[in-house]
C-alpha positions in Angstrom: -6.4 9.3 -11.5 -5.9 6.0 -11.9 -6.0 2.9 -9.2 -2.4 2.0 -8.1 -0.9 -0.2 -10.5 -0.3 -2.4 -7.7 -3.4 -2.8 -6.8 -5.9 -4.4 -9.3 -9.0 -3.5 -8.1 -12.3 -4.6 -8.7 -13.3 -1.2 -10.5 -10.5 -1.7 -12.9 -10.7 -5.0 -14.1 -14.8 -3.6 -14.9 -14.0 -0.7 -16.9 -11.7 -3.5 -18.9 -14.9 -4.6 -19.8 -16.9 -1.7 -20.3 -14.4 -0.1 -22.7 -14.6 -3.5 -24.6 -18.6 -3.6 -24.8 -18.8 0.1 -25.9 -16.2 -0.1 -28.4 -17.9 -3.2 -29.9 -15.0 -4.7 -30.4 -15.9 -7.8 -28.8 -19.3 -7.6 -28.2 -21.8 -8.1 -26.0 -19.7 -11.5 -24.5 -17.3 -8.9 -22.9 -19.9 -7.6 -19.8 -21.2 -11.1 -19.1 -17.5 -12.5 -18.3 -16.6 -10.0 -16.2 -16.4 -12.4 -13.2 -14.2 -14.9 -15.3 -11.9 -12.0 -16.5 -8.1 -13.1 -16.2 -5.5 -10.3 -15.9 -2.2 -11.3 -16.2 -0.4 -9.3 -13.3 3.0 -7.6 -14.3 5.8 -6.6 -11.9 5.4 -3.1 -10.8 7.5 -0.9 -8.2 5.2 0.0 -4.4 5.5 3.6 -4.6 4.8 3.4 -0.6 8.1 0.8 0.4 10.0 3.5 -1.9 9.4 6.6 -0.1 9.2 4.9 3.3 12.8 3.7 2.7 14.2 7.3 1.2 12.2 9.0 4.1 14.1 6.4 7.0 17.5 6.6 5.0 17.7 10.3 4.3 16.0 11.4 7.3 18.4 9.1 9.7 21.6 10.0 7.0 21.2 13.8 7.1 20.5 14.2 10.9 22.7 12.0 12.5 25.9 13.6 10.1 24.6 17.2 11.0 24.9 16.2 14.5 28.3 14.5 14.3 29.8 17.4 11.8 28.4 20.0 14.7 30.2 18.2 17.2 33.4 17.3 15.1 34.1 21.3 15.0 32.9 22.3 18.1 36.0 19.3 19.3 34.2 17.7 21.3 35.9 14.5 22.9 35.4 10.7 21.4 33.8 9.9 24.4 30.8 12.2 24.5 30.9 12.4 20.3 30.0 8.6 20.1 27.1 8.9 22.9 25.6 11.4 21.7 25.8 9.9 18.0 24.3 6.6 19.1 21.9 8.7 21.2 20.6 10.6 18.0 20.5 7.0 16.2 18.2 5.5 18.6 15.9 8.7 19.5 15.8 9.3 15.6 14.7 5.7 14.9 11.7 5.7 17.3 10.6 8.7 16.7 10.7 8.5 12.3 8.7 4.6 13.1 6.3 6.4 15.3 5.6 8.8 12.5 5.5 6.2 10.1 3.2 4.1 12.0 0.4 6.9 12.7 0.5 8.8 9.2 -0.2 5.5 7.8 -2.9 4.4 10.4 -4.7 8.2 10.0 -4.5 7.5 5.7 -6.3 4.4 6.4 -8.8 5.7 9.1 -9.7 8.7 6.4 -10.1 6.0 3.6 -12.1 3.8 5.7 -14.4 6.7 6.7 -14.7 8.4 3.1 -15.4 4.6 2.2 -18.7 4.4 4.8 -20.1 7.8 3.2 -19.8 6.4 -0.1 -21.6 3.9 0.4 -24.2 6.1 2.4 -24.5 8.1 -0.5 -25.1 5.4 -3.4 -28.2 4.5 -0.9 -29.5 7.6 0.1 -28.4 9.6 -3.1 -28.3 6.5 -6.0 -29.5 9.7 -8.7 -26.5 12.0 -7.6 -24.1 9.6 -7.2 -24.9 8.3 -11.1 -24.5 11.5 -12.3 -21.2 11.8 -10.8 -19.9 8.7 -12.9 -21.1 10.2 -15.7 -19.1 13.4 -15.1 -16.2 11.3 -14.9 -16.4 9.7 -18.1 -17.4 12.7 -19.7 -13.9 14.3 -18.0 -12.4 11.6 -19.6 -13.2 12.5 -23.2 -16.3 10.0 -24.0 -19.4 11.4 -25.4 -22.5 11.6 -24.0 -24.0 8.4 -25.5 -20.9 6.4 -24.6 -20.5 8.1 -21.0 -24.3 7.0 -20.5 -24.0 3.3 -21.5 -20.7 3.5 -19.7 -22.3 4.8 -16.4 -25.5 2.3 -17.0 -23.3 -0.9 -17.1 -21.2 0.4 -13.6 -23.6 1.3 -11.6 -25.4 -2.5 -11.9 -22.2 -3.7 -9.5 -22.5 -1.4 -6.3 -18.7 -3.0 -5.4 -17.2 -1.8 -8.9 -19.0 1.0 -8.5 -17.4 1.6 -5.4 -14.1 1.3 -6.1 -14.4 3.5 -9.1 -15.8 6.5 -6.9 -13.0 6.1 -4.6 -10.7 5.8 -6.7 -11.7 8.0 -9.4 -13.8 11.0 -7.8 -11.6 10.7 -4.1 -8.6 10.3 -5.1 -8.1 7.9 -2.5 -6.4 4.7 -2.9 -7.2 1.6 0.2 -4.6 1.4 2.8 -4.5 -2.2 4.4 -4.6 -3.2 8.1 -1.2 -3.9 8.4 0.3 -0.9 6.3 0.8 0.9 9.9 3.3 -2.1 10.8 4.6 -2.3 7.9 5.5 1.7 7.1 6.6 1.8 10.6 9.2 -1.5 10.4 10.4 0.0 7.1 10.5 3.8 8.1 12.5 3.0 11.6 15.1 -0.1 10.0 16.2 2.0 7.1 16.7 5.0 9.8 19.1 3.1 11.6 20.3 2.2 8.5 21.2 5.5 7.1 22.5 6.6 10.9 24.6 4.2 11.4 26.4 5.6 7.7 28.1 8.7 9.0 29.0 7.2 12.2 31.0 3.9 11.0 34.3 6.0 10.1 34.6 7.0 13.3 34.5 3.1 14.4 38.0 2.8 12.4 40.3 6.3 12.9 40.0 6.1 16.6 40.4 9.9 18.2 40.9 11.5 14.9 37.8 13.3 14.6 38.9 15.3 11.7 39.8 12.4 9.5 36.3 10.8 10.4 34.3 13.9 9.5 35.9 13.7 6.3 35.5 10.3 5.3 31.5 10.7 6.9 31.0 13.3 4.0 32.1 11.3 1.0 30.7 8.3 2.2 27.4 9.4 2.9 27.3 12.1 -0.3 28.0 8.7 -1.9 25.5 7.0 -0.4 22.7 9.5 -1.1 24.1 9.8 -4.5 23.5 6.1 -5.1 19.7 6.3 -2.9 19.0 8.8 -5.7 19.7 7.4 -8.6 17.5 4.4 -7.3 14.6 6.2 -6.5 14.5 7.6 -10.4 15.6 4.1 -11.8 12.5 3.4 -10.0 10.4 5.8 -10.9 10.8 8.5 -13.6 13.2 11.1 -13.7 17.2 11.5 -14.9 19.5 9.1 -12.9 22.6 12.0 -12.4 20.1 14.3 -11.4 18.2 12.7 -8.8 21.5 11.5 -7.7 22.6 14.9 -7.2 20.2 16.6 -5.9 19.9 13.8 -3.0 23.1 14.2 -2.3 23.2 18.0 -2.3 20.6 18.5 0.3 21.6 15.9 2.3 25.0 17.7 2.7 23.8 21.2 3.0 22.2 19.9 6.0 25.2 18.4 7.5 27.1 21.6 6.4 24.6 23.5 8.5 24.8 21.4 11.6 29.0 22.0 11.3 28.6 25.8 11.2 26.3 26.1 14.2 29.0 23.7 16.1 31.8 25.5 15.2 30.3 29.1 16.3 29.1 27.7 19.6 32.5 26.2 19.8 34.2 29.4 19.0 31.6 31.2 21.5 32.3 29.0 24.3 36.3 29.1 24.0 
């Protein structure tokens, strides 16, 4: 596992180096202008702002329709419809920024603490923790002569060193002291962003509840179609068929929250 590639960390930028000395295609210059080393930094999508926005926008999308679709066929007035819409908007938006907010500050508490033991270890342990960077290089397909010099010319920089063990043997990848706010503010906007989807039809056919529920399905399929197709234009994947399936569970959910409101509203007639 590799750092994030938004995220060009110390650990990185030395095994640039490494692979260069070993290799002997530049030799020995390459180790002693590791501080001096310019990277030129390319564009690259934050697989955290992407998820945080599907996670706001589908989660706010899917529940809020369920709820209106429910109370659509259970004919419920446009009074208490619209109240209890705006109601699941609002309750839906604190609660997904909450979530947000303390997933986020837990990741970084957990990174924060694994980093403190590593660093415990490389004192206490130097020996152990050496022959772990070794492993990891030998994982990675290098012999065992290359693996040594490899692990030899790493563990002179206890911060690159660092980095590669989280990194590398954690898995873990540094979560900054404003992620929380950040993930949160994301996570509860682009809830009230998907809510407020399914709910502006209503805004413009008045009492006709029908004619709204209708219009709520195609524009939000529509609208998770499109969230979709972003998310694997962004990442990897077929556009059509993120698209779809987006769309497909997000109105299987709303097709579940219409067929519990119409049997309650067929039980209570």
């Amino acid at each position: 596992m590799f750092c994030p590639a938004s995220h060009d960390c110390g650990s990185t930028r030395f095994l640039r180096a490494c692979f260069a000395f070993v290799s002997g295609k530049t030799g020995g210059n390459a180790l002693k202008g590791i501080g001096r080393i310019q990277v030129k930094r390319e564009k690259h999508s934050r697989p955290s702002l992407l998820s945080d926005f599907i996670l706001g926008s589908q989660d706010g999308l899917v529940n809020v329709l369920g709820i209106i679709l429910g109370l659509a066929a259970a004919n419920t007035e446009t009074r208490i419809f619209f109240v209890a819409a705006f109601a699941a908007l609002a309750a839906e938006a604190i609660s997904m920024g909450a979530v947000a907010y303390t997933s986020t500050k837990a990741r970084r508490q957990v990174y924060l603490k694994e980093n403190e033991r590593e660093i415990q270890e490389m004192r206490d342990v130097p020996q152990i923790e050496k022959d772990e960077v070794k492993s990891i290089f030998t994982n990675w397909g290098y012999d065992d002569q290359k693996a040594g010099e490899l692990t030899e010319e790493i563990v002179k920089n206890p911060k690159a060193m660092l980095e590669f063990m989280m990194s590398y043997e954690l898995h873990l990848a540094p979560v900054g002291q404003s992620e929380a706010r950040r993930s949160a503010l994301i996570v509860g906007s682009s809830t009230i962003f998907g809510s407020f989807i399914p709910i502006l039809p209503y805004l413009f056919v008045g009492s006709n509840i029908v004619a709204g529920a209708i219009i709520s399905v195609v524009s939000c399929g529509a609208v998770l179609f499109l969230i979709g197709m972003y998310a694997a234009k962004t990442t990897l994947g077929s556009l059509w068929k993120s698209g779809l399936q987006l769309a497909t569970i997000g109105l299987t959910s709303g097709l579940a929250g219409f067929i519990i409101g119409y049997l309650i509203g067929a039980i209570a007639a």
